[in-house]
MMTF fields as JSON, N, C-alpha, C and O atoms, coordinates in Angstrom:
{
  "mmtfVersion": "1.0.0",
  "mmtfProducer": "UNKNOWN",
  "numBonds": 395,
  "numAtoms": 396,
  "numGroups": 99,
  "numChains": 1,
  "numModels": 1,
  "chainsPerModel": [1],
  "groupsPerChain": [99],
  "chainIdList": ["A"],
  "bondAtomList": [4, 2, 8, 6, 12, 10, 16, 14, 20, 18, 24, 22, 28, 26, 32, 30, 36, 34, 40, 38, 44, 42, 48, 46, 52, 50, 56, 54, 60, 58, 64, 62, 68, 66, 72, 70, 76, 74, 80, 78, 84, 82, 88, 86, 92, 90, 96, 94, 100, 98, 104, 102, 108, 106, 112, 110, 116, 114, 120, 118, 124, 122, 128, 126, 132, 130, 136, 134, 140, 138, 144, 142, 148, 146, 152, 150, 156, 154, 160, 158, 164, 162, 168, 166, 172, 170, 176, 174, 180, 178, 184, 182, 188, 186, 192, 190, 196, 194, 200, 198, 204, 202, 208, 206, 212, 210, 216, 214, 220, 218, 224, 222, 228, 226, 232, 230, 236, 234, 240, 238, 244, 242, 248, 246, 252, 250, 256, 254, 260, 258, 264, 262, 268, 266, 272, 270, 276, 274, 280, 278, 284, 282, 288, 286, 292, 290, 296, 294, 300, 298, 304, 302, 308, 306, 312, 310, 316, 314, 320, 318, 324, 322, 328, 326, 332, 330, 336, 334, 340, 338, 344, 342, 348, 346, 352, 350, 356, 354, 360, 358, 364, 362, 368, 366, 372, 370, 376, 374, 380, 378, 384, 382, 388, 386, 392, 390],
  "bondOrderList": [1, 1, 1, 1, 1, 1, 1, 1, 1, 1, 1, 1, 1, 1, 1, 1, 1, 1, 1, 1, 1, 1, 1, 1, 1, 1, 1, 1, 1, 1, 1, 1, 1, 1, 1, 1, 1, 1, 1, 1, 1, 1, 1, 1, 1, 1, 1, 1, 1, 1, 1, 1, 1, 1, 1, 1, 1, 1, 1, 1, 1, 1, 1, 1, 1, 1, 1, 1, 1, 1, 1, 1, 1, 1, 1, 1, 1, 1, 1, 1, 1, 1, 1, 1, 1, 1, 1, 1, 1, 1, 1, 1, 1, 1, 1, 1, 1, 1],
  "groupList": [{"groupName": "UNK", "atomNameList": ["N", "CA", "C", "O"], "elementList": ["N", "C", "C", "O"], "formalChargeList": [0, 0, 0, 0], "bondAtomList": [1, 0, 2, 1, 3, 2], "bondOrderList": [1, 1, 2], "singleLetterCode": "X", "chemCompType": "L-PEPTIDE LINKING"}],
  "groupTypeList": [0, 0, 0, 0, 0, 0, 0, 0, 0, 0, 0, 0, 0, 0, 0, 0, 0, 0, 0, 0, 0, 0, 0, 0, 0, 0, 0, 0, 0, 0, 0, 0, 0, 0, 0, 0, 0, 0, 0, 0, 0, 0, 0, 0, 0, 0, 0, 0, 0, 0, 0, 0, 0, 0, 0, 0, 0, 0, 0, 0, 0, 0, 0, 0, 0, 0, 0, 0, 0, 0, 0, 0, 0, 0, 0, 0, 0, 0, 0, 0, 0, 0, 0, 0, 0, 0, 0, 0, 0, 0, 0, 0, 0, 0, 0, 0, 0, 0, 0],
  "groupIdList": [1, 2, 3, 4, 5, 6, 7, 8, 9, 10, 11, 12, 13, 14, 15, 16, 17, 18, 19, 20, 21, 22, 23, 24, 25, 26, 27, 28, 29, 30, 31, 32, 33, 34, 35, 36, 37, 38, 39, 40, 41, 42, 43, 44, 45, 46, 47, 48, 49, 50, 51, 52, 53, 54, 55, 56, 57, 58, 59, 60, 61, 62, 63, 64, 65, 66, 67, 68, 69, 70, 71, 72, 73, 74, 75, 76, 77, 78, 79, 80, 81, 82, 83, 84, 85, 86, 87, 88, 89, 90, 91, 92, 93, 94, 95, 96, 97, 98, 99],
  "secStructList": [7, 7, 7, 7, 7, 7, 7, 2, 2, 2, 2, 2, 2, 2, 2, 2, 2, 2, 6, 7, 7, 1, 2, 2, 2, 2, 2, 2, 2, 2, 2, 6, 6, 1, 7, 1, 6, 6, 6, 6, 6, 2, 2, 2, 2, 2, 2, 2, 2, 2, 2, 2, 2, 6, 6, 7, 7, 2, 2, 2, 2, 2, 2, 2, 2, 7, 7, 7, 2, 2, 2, 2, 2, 2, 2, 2, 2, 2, 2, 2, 2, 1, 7, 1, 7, 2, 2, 2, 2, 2, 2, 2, 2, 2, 2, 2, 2, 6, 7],
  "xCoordList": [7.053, 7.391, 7.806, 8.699, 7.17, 8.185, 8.924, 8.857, 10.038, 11.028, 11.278, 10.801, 11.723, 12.396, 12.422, 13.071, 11.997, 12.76, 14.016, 14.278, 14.887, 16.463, 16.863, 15.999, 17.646, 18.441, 18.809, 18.961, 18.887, 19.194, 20.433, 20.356, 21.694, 22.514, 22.064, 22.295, 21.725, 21.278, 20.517, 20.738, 19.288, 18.23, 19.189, 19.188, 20.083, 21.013, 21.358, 21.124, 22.055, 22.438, 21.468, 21.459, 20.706, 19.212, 18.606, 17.959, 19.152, 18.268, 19.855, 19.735, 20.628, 22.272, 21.526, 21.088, 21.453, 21.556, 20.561, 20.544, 19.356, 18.289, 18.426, 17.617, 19.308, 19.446, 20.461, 20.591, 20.978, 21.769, 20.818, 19.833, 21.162, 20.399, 21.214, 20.46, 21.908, 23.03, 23.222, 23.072, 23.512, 24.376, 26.107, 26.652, 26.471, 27.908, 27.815, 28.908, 27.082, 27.277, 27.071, 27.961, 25.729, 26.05, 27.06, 27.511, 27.978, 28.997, 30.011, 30.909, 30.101, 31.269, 30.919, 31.49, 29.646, 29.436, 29.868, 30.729, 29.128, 29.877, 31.114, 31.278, 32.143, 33.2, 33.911, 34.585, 33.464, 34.148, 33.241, 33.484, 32.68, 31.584, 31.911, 31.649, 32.719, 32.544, 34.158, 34.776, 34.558, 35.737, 35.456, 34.317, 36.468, 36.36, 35.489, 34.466, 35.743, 34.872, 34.045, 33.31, 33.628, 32.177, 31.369, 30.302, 31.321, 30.887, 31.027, 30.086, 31.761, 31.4, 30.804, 30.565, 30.613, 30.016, 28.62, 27.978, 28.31, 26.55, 26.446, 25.365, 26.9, 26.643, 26.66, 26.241, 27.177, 27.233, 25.955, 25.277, 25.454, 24.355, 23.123, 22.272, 23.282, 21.73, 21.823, 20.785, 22.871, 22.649, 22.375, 21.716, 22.669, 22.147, 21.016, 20.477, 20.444, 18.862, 18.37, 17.372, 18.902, 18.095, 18.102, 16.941, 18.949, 19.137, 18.324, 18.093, 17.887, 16.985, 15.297, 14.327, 15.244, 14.066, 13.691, 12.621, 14.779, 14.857, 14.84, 15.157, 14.54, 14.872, 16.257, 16.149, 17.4, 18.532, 18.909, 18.419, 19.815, 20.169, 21.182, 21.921, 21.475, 22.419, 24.009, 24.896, 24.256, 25.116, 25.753, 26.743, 25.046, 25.324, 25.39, 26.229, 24.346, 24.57, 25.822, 26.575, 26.406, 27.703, 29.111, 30.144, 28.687, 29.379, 29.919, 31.101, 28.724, 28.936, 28.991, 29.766, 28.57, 29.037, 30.033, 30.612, 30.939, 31.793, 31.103, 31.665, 29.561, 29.305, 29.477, 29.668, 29.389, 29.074, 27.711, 26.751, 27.525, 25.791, 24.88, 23.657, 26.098, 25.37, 25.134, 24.565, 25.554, 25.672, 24.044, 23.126, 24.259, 23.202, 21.781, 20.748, 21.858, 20.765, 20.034, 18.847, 20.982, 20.443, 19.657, 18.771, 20.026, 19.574, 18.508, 17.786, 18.341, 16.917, 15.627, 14.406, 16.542, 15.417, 15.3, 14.117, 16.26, 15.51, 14.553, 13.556, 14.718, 13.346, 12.601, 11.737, 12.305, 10.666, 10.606, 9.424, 11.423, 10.84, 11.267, 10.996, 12.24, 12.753, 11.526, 10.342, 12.492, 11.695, 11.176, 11.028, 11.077, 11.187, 11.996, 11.585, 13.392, 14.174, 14.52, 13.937, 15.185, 15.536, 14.018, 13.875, 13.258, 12.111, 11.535, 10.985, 12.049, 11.239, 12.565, 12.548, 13.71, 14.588, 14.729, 14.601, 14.916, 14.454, 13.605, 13.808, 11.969, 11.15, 11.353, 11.038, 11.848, 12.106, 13.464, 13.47, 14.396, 15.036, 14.927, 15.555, 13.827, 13.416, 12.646, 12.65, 11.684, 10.667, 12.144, 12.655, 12.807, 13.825, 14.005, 13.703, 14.542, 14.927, 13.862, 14.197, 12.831, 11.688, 11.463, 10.728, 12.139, 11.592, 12.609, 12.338],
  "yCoordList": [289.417, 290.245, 289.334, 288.498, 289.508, 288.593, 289.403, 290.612, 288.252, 288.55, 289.507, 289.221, 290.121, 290.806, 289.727, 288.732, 289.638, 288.672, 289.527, 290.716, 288.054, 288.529, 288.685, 288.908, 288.672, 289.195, 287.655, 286.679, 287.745, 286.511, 285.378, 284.164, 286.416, 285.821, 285.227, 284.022, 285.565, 285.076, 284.139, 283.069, 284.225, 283.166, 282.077, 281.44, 281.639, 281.354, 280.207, 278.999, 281.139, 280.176, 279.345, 278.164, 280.209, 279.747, 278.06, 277.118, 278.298, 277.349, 276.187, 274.974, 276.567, 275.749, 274.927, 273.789, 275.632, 275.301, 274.339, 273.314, 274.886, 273.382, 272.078, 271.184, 271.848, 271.119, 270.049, 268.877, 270.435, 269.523, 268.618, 269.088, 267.155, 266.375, 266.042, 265.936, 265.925, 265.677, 266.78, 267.996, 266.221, 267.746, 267.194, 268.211, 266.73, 266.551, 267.019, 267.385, 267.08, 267.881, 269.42, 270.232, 269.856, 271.133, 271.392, 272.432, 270.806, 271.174, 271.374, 272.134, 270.681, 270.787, 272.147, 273.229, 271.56, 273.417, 274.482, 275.282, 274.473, 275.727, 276.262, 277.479, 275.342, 275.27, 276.005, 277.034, 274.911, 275.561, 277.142, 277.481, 277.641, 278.963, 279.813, 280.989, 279.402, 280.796, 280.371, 279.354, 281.351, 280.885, 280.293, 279.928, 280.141, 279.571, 280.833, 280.535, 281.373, 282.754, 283.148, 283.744, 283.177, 283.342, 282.476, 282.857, 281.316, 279.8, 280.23, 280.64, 280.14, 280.026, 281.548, 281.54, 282.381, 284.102, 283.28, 282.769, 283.226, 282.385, 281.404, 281.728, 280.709, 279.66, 280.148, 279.554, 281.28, 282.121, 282.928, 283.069, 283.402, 284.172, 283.489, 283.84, 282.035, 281.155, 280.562, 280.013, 280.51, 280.337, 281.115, 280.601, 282.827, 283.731, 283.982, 284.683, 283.534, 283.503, 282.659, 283.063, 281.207, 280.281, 280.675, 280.829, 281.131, 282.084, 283.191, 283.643, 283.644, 285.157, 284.471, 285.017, 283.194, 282.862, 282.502, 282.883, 281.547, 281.232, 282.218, 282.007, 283.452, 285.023, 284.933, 285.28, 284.461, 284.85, 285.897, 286.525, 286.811, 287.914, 288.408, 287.468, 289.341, 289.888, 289.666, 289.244, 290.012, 289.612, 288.06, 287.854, 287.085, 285.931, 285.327, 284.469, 285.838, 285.168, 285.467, 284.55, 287.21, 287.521, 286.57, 286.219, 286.374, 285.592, 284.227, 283.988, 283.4, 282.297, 282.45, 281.613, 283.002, 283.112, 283.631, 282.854, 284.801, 285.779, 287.197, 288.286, 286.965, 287.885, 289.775, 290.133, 290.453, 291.318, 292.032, 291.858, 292.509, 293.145, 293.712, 293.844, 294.082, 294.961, 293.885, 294.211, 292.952, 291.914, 290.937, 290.455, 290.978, 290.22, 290.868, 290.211, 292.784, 293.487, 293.272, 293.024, 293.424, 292.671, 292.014, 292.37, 290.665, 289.254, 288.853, 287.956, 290.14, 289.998, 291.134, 290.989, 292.244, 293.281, 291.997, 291.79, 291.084, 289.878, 289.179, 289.002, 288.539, 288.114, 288.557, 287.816, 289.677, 290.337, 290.944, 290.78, 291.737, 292.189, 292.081, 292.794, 290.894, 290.44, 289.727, 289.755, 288.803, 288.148, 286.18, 285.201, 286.314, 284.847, 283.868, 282.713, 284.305, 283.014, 282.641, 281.653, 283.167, 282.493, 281.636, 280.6, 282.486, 281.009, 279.697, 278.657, 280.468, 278.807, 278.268, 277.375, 278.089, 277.057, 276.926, 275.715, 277.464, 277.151, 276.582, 275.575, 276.973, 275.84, 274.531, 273.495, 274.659, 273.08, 271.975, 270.756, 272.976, 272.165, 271.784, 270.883, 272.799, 272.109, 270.865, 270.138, 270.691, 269.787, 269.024, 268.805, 268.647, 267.861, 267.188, 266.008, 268.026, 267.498, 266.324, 265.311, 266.895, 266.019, 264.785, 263.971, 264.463, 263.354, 262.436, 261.261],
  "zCoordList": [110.855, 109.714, 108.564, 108.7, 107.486, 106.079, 105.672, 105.449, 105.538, 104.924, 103.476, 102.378, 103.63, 101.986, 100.623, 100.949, 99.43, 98.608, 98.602, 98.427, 98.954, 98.039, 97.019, 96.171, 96.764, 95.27, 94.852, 95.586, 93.64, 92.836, 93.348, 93.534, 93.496, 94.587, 96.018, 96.111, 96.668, 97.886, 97.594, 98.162, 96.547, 96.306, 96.295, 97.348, 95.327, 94.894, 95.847, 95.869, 96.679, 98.242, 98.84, 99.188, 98.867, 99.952, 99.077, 99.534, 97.783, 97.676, 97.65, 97.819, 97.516, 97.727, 98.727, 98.561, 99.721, 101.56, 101.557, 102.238, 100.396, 101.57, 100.582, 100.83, 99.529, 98.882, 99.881, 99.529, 100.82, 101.545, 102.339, 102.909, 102.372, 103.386, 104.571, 105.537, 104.752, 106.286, 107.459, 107.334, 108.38, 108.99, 108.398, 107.969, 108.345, 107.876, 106.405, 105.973, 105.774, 104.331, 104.743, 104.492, 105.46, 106.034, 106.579, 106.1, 107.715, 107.943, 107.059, 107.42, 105.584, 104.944, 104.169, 104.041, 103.686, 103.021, 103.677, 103.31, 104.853, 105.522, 105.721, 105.811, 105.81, 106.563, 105.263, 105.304, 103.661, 103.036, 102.457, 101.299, 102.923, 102.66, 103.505, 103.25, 105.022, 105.902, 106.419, 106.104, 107.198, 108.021, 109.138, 109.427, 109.873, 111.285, 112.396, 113.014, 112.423, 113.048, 112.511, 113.298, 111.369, 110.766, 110.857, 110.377, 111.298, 111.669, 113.227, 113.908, 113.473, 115.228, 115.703, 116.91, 115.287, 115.263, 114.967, 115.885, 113.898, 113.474, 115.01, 115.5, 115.627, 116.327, 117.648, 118.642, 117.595, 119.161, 118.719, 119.736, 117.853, 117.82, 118.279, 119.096, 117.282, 117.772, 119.017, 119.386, 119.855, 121.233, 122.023, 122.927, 122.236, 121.891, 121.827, 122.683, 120.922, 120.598, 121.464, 122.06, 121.824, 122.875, 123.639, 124.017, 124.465, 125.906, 126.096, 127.217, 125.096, 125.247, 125.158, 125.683, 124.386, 124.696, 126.013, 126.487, 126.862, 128.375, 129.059, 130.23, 128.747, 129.422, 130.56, 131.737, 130.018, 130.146, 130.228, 129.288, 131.097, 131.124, 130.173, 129.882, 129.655, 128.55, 129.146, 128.404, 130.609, 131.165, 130.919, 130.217, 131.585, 131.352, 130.065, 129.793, 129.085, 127.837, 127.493, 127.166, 127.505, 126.9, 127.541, 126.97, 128.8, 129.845, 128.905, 128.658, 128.449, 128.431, 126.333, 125.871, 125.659, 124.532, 124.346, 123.587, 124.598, 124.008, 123.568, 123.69, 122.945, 122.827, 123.318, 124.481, 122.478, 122.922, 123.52, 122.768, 124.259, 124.576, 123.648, 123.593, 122.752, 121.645, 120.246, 119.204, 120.461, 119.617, 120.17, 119.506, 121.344, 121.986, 121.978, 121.851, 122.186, 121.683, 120.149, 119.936, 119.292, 118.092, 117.532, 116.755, 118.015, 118.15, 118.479, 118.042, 119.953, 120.728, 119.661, 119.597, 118.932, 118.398, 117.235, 116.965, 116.481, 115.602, 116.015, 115.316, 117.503, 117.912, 117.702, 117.233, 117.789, 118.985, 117.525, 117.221, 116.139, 115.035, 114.016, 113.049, 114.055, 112.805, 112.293, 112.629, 110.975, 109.9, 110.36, 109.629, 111.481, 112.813, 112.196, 112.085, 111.677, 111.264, 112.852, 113.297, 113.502, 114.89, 115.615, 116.263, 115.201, 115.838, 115.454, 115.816, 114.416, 112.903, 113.296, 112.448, 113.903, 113.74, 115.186, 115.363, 116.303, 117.536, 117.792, 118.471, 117.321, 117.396, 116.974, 117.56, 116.023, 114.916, 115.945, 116.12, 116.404, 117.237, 118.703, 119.259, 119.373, 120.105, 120.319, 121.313, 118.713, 118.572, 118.415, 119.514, 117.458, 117.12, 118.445, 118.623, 119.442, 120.375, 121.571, 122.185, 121.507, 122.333, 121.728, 122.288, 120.369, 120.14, 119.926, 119.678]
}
């Protein structure tokens, strides 16, 4: 599915975000952009997302994230009919990782 264009604000961000080259500059952006739980909520989601690609059970993922099920249902209706942000960056970090 493509994405929606956003609104000027969001563009805004989006283009903030890829202007960073580090992960330590991403981390600072963020840190100062979200709270401590809005940062670790995003980071429980995309693991979340890795786990549902491994066909992980909803049980265990909630187990080992915090998540909720209904939090984890979500995540999975983003997979299968969202806009594939969880796959374009899953893929990318898995490739990341093989090499």
């Amino acid at each position: 599915m493509k994405p929606n264009k956003p609104d000027e604000n969001i563009e805004y961000l989006i283009r903030g975000i890829l202007t960073l080259q580090t992960p330590e500059e991403c981390l600072g952006f963020f840190e100062d952009l979200c709270t401590v739980s809005e940062l670790q909520e995003m980071s429980r989601r995309l693991q979340a997302a890795k786990m549902l690609r491994n066909n992980r059970i909803y049980s265990e993922i909630a187990e080992q994230t915090g998540l909720s099920t209904a939090t984890i249902s979500r995540v999975n209706r983003c997979i299968k009919y969202g806009s594939d942000g969880y796959s374009t960056v899953l893929d990318r970090l898995a490739k990341a990782e093989r090499h």
